[in-house]
C-alpha positions as CSV (number, residue, x, y, z in Angstrom):
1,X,-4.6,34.4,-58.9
2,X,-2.4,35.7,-56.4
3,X,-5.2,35.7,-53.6
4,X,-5.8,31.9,-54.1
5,X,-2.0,31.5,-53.9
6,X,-1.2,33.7,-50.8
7,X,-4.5,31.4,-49.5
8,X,-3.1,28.2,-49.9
9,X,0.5,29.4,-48.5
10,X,-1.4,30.0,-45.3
11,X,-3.4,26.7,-45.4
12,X,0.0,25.0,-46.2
13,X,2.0,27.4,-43.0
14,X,-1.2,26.2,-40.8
15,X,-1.0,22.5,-41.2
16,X,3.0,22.7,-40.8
17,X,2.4,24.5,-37.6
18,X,-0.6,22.2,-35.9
19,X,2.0,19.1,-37.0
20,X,4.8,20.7,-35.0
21,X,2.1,21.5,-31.9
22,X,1.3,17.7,-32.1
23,X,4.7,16.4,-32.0
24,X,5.9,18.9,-29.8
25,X,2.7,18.2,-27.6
26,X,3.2,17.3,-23.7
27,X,4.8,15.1,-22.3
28,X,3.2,11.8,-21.1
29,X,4.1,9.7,-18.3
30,X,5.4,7.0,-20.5
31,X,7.9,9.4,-22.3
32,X,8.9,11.7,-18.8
33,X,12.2,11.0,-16.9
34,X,12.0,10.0,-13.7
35,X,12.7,12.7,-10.9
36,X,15.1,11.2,-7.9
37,X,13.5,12.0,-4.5
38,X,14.9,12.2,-1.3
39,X,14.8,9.2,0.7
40,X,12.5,8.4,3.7
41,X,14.5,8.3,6.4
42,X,14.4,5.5,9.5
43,X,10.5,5.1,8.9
44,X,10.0,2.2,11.1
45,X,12.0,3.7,14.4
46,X,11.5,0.9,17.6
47,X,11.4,-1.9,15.3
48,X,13.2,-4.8,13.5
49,X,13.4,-2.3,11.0
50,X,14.4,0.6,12.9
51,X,17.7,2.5,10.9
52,X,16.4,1.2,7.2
53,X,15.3,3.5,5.0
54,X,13.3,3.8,2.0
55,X,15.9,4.9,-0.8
56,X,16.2,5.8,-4.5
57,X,12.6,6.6,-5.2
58,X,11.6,7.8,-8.6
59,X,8.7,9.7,-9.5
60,X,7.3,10.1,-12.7
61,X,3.9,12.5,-13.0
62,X,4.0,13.9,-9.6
63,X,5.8,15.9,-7.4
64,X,8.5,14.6,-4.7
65,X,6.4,15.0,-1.8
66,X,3.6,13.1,-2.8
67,X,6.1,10.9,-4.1
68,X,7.3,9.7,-0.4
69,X,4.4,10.0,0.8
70,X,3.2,7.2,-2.0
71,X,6.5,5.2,-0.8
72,X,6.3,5.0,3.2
73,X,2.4,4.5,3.0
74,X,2.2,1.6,0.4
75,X,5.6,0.4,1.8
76,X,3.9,0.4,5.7
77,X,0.8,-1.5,4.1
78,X,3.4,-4.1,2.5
79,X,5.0,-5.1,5.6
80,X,1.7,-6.1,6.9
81,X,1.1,-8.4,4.4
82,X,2.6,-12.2,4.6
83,X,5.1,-12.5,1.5
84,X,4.1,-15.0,-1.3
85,X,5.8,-17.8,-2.2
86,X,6.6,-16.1,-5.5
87,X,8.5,-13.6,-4.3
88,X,6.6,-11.0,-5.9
89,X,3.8,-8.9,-3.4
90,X,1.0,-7.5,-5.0
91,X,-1.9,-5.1,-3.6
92,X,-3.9,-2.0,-4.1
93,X,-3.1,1.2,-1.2
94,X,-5.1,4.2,-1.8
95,X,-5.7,3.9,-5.4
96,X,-2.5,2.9,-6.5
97,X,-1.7,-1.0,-7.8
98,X,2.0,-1.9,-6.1
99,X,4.0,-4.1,-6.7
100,X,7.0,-5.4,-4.6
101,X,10.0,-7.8,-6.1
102,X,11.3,-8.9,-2.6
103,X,13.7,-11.5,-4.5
104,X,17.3,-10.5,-3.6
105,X,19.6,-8.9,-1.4
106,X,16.8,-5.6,-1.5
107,X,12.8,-5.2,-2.2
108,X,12.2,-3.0,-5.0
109,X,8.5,-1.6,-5.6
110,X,6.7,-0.1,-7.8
111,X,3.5,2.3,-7.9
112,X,0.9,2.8,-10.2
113,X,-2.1,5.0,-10.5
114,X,-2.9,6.0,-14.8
115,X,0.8,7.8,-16.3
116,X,1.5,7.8,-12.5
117,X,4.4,5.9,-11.2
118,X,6.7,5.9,-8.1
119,X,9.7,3.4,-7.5
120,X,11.6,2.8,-4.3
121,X,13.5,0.7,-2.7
122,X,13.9,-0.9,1.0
């Protein structure tokens, strides 16, 4: 009797413990903070733009560096493209889906690519 008992303690400690791993599991995009990078500075130098940078961007899934780079490339592509009427400026850039707000006193954008995401602002 005692064999089928210490048996079904370990059966019971086992499904305890793969619960715990489950909910405990990692992370996912959705759930992650957002890490604060540091800004691109003066990214358009000799233009209209020369002196503005591209500030408060946000990463979620990937490291800073990639992070900027994901900012000042999609953000180069942008200015190149005529703004809508809308307001809001949609295209794809390298595998990643972006979309610009450019309603108000700043453009705010937003990168995705899967649990991927990077936000700035110009």
């Amino acid at each position: 009797m005692s064999a089928v008992r210490s048996h079904a303690v370990r059966i019971n400690w086992l499904m305890v413990a793969g619960l715990l791993w489950a909910l405990a599991g990692p992370a996912t995009a959705q759930g992650a903070s957002p890490v604060a990078c540091k800004r691109v500075v003066n990214p358009y130098p000799g233009t209209r733009y020369d002196g503005v940078d591209l500030t408060r961007i946000r990463a979620i899934g990937l490291p800073c560096p990639d992070a900027r780079r994901v900012a000042r490339g999609a953000h180069r592509k942008a200015l190149g493209i005529t703004p809508p009427l809308d307001g809001i400026r949609r295209f794809r850039w390298h595998g990643w889906r972006v979309t610009g707000d450019l309603r108000g006193s700043s453009d705010r954008y937003v990168a995705k690519r899967g649990d991927e995401r990077v936000r700035w602002r110009f």
